[in-house]
Steps between C-alpha positions, in 0.01 A plus 500: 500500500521825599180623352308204720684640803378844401150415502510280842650816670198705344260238636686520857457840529166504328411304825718686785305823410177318449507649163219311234620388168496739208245278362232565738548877531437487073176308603364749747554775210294274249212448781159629490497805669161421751741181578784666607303697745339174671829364542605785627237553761499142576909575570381824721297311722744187582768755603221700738415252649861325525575851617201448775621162560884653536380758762289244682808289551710734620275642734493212658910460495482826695251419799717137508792705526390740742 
């Protein structure tokens, strides 16, 4: 019993930090390294242009506002 409960609390805070499971970090490792870096780019752009997309939003917050 108290080794289940152990491993729930690790998956809870696994998820409140957004933390992956140990699993998939070992899987990155094992990855071909010209894959890693298109995943990575790939990554690089969403969060520019979610960035973009971020900024574009709150401009527009600010004029409402003012």
């Amino acid at each position: 019993m108290g080794v289940e409960k152990a491993l729930d609390s690790k998956k809870v805070l696994q998820a409140v930090n957004l933390s992956p499971d140990e699993s998939i970090v070992e899987k990155l490792t094992e990855m071909h390294p010209m894959r890693q870096i298109t995943y990575a780019s790939i990554l690089q752009v969403v969060v520019l242009f979610s960035m973009f997309g971020c900024m574009a939003i709150n401009e527009q917050i600010i004029t409402y506002v003012l």
